[in-house]
ROBAKE-393142 format. One record per residue (C-alpha): residue in one letter; x, y, z; residue number from 1. Coordinates in Angstrom, 2 decimals. Example, Ala and Ser with C-alpha at 12.3 -4.5 7.8 and 13.67 -1.06 7.14 Angstrom:
BEGIN
 residuo      c1      c2      c3 num
       a   12.30   -4.50    7.80   1
       s   13.67   -1.06    7.14   2
***
This chain:
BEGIN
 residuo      c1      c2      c3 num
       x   50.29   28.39   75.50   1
       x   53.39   27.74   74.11   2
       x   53.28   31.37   71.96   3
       x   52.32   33.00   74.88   4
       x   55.71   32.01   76.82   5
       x   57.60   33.04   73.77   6
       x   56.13   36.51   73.24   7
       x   56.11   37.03   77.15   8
       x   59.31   36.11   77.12   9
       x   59.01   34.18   80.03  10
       x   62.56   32.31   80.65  11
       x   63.24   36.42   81.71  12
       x   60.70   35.87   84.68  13
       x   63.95   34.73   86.80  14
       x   64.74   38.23   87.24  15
       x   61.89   38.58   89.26  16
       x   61.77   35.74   91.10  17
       x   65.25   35.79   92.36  18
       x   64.87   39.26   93.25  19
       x   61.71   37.58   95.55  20
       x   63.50   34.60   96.72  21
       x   66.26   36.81   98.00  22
       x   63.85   38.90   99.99  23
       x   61.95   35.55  101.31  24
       x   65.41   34.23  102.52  25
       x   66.01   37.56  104.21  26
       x   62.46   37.02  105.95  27
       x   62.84   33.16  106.72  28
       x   66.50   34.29  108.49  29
       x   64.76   36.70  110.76  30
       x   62.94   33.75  112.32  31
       x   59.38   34.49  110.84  32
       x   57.35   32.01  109.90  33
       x   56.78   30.61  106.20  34
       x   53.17   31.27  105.06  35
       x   52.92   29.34  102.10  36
       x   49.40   31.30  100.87  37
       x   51.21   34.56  100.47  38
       x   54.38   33.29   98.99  39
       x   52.16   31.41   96.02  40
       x   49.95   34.39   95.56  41
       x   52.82   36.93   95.49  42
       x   54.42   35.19   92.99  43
       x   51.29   34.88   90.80  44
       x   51.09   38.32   90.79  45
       x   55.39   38.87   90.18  46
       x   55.54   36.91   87.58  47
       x   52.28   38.53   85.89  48
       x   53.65   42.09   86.44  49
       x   56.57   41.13   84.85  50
       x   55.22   39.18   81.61  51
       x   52.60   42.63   81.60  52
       x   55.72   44.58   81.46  53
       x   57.54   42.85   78.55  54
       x   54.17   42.77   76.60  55
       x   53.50   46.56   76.81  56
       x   56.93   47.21   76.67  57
       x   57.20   44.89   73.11  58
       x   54.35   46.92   72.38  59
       x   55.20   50.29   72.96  60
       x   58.79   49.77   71.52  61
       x   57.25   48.58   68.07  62
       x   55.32   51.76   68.03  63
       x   58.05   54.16   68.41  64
       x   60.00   51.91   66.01  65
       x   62.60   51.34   68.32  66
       x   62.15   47.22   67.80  67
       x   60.46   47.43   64.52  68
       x   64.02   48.21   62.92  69
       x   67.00   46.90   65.09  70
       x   69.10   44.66   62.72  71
       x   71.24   43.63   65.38  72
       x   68.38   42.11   67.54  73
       x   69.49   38.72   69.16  74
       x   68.25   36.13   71.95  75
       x   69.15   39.03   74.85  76
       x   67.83   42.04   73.30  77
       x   66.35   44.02   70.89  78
       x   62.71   42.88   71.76  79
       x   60.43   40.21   70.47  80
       x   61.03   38.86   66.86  81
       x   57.39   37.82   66.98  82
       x   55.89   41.72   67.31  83
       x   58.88   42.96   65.04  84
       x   58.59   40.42   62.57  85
       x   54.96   40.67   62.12  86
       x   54.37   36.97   63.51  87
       x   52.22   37.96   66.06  88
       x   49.70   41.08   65.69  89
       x   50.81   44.20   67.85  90
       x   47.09   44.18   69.69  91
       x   47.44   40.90   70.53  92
       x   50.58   42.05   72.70  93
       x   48.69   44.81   74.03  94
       x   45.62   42.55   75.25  95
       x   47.68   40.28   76.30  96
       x   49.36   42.59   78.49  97
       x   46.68   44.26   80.02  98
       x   45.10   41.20   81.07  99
       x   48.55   39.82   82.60 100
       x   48.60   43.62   84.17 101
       x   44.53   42.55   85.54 102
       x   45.90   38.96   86.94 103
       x   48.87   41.26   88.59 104
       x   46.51   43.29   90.46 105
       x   44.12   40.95   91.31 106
       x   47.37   39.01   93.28 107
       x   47.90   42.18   94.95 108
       x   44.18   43.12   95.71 109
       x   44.04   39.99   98.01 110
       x   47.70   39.89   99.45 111
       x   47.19   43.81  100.89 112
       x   43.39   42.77  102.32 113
       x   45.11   39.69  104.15 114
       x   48.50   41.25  105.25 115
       x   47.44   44.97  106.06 116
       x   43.38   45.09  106.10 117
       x   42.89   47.30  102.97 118
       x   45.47   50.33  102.15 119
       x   48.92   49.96  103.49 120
       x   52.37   48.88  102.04 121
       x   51.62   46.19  100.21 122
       x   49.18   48.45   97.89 123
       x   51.43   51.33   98.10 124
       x   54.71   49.00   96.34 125
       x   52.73   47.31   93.94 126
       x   50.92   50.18   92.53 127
       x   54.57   51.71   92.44 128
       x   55.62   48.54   90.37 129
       x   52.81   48.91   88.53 130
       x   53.49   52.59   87.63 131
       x   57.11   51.85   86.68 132
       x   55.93   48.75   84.59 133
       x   53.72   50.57   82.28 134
       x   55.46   54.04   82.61 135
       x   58.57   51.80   81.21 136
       x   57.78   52.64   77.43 137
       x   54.54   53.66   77.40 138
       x   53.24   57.28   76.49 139
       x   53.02   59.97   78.09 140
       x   56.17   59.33   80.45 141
       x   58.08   56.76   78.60 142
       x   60.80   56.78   81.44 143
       x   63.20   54.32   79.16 144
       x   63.18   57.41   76.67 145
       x   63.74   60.13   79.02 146
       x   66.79   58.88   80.16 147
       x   65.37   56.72   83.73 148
       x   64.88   52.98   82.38 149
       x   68.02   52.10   83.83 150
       x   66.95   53.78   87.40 151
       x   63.85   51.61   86.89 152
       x   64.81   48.80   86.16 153
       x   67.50   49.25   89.41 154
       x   64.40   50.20   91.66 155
       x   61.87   48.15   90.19 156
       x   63.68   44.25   90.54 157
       x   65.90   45.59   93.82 158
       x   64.43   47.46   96.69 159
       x   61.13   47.28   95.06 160
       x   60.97   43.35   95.13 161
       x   62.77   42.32   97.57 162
       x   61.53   44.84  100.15 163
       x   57.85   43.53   98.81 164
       x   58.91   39.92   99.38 165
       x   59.84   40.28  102.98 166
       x   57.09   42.76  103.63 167
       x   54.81   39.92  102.52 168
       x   55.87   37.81  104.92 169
       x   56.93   39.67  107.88 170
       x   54.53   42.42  107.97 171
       x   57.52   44.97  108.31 172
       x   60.16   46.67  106.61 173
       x   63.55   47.58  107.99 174
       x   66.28   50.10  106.07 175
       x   68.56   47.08  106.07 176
       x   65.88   45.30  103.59 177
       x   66.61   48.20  100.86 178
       x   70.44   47.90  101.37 179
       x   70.33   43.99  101.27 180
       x   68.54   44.43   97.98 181
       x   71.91   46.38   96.27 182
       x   73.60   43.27   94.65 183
       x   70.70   42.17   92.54 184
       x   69.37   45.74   91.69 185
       x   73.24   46.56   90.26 186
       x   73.73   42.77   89.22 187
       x   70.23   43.60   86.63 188
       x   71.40   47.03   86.13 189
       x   74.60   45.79   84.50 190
       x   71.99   42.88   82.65 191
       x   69.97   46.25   81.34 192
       x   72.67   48.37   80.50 193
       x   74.72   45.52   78.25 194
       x   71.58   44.83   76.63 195
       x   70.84   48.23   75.28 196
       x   74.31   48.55   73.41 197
       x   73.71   45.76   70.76 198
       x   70.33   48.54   70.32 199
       x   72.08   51.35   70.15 200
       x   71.43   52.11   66.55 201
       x   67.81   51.64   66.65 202
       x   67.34   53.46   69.77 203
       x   69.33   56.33   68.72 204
       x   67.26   56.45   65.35 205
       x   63.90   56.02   67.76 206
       x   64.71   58.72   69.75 207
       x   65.03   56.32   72.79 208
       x   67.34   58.50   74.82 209
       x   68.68   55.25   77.12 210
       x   72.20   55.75   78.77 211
       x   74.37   54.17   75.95 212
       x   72.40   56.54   73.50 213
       x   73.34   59.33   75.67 214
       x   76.64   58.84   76.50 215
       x   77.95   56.54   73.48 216
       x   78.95   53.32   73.28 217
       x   82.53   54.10   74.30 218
       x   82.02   56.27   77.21 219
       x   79.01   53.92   78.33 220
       x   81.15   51.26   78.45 221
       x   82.94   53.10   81.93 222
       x   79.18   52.98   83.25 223
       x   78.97   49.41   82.95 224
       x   82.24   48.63   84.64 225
       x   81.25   50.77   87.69 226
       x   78.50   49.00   87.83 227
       x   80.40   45.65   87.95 228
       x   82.75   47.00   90.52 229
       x   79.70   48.32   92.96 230
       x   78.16   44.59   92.67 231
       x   81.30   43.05   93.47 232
       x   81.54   45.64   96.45 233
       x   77.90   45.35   97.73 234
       x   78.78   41.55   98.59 235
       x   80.93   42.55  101.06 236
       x   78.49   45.10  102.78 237
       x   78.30   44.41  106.65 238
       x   74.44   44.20  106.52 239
       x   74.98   40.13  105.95 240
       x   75.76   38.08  109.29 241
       x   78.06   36.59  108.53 242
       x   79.00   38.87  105.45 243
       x   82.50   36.54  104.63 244
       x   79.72   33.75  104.41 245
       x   77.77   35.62  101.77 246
       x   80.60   36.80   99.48 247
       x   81.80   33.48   99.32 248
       x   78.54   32.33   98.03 249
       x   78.16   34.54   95.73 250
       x   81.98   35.09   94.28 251
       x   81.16   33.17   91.74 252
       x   78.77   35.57   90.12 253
       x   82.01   37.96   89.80 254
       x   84.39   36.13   86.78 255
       x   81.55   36.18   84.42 256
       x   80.31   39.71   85.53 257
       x   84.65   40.11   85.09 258
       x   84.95   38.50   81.57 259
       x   81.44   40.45   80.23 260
       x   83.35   43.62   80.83 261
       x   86.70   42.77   79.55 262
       x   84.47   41.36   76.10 263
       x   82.53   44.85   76.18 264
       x   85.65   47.19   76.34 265
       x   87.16   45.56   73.56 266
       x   84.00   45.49   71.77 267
       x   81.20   48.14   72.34 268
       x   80.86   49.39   68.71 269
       x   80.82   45.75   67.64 270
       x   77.00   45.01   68.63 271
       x   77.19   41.33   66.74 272
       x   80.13   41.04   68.77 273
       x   78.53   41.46   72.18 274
       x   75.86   38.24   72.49 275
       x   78.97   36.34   74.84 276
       x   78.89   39.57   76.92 277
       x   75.14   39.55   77.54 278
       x   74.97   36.03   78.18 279
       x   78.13   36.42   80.48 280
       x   76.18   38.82   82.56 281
       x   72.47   37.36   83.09 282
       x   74.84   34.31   84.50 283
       x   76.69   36.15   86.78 284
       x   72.96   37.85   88.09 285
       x   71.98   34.56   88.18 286
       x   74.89   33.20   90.28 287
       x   74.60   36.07   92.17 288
       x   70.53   35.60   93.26 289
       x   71.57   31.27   93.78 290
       x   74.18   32.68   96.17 291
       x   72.54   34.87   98.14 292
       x   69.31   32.88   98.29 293
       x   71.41   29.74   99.37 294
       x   72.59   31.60  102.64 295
       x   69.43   30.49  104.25 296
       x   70.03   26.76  103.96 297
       x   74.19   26.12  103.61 298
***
C-alpha cells in the first residue's frame, strides 16, 4: 500500500481536494445543506481521478521518453523515479491506473443517479475530467504535447472542480461558481508551469511541446509572473462578500508566490537551481486553498 502512495504520488492529491473544499465552502455559504453521502463519495472518486491521472500520465511520459531521461528530475517534477528508474514495471502503472480511472467512474456513476436521475451535469463534468485526465499524455491527443497541458491543468483543478463540488451539493451552477474558481486554477497554473522548467531539457528532446519548451526558459519566465500577478488580482475580485475579508485570508499565499518568481528570474536556465522555487509555489497554492476555504468558518 505503501508503493502504491509513492508511485501515485499521492501527497499531490491536495490539489484536488482544495480545489473541492473551496467549491463545498462556496455551497455551505449559500445556505444549502451539508449532505455528507455526496461529499464522501465525490471525493472517492477526486482523489481516484487524480491518482488515475498521475499513473497514465507516469506512464505515457516514460513512453515518449520524456521521464525516462530527465537528469534534473527532483521531489516536484520530472515524474516518478520508480517508472523511470525501472523500480516499478511500466504495466504495473498502467493497470494501476486504469483501475483507479474504474473506482473514478464508479464514484461518479452513483453521484449523477442520486443528484440528477441519470444524464445531467454531474456526468457531463466528470466525463470532461475524465477526457482531460487521460487526453493529458496519452496518444492520440496528448494535449501536454500539443501545447494545452497548461490550459488543462487551469480547467481541469479550477472551474472543473470546484464548479463539480458545489454542483454536488447544491444541484445548481451559477457563472459566479466559474469566476470564484480563478485563484486556485492560476494559483496550480503557476504550480504547473514552474514545474516544467527544471524538464525543459527532456521535454524539448521528447518532443513535449509544453509552454517553457515553446517559448524558452527566459521568455517563459514573463508567463509565470503574469500568472502570479492575475492570482494576486483574482483575490480581490468582487464575486467574494465580503471580498476585503477574503484577500486578507488569503494574502498570505502572495510572498511565497512573490519570492518563487524573484528565485525563477534570476534562475530559469539553472534547473538544479529551481527546487526552492517549486516548493515556494505549491505553498503559496496551498495557502491560497486554506484561505479561501477558511472564509466559511472565521
Amino acid at each position: 500500500m505503501k508503493l502504491f502512495f509513492q508511485i501515485c504520488r499521492a501527497p499531490f492529491f491536495g490539489a484536488v481536494l482544495l480545489s473541492a473544499g473551496w467549491g463545498l465552502t462556496l455551497a455551505y455559504c449559500s445556505n444549502y445543506a451539508v449532505s455528507w453521502p455526496r461529499i464522501v463519495l465525490m471525493l472517492t472518486g477526486l482523489i481516484a481521478a487524480h491518482a488515475a491521472a498521475n499513473l497514465l500520465n507516469d506512464y505515457f511520459d516514460y513512453r515518449s521518453g520524456a521521464d525516462r531521461h530527465n537528469p534534473y528530475r527532483n521531489r516536484f517534477s520530472g515524474g516518478s523515479p520508480h517508472i523511470a528508474e525501472g523500480i516499478v514495471a511500466p504495466r504495473t502503472f498502467l493497470l494501476s491506473g486504469l483501475a483507479c480511472a474504474c473506482v473514478a467512474a464508479g464514484s461518479a456513476l452513483i453521484l449523477g443517479i442520486l443528484i440528477d436521475g441519470g444524464p445531467g451535469p454531474v456526468w457531463i463534468l466528470s466525463l470532461a475530467g475524465a477526457l482531460a485526465a487521460f487526453a493529458y499524455t496519452a496518444p492520440p491527443l496528448q494535449l501536454a504535447y500539443r501545447g494545452l497541458g497548461e490550459l488543462t491543468i487551469f480547467t481541469v483543478f479550477g472551474p472543473l472542480t470546484v464548479a463539480g463540488a458545489y454542483y454536488v451539493q447544491t444541484a445548481h451552477l451559477t457563472p459566479r461558481i466559474f469566476a470564484a474558481s480563478l485563484p486556485l486554477a492560476l494559483m496550480i497554473t503557476a504550480v504547473i508551469t514552474i514545474n516544467e522548467f527544471p524538464d525543459y531539457p527532456a521535454d524539448r528532446a521528447a518532443g513535449k511541446a509544453t509552454l517553457i519548451v515553446r517559448l524558452g526558459p527566459r521568455r517563459a519566465r514573463w508567463v509565470f509572473h503574469a500568472l502570479t500577478a492575475a492570482a494576486a488580482l483574482s483575490l480581490i475580485l468582487p464575486i467574494y462578500r465580503p471580498a476585503t475579508g477574503i484577500a486578507l485570508r488569503a494574502a498570505p499565499a502572495i510572498l511565497p508566490l512573490a519570492a518563487a518568481a524573484v528565485i525563477l528570474h534570476h534562475r530559469a536556465i539553472q534547473p538544479r537551481r529551481l527546487i526552492a522555487a517549486q516548493g515556494l509555489t505549491i505553498l503559496a497554492h496551498t495557502f491560497c486553498g486554506i484561505g479561501l476555504i477558511s472564509y466559511a468558518f472565521v
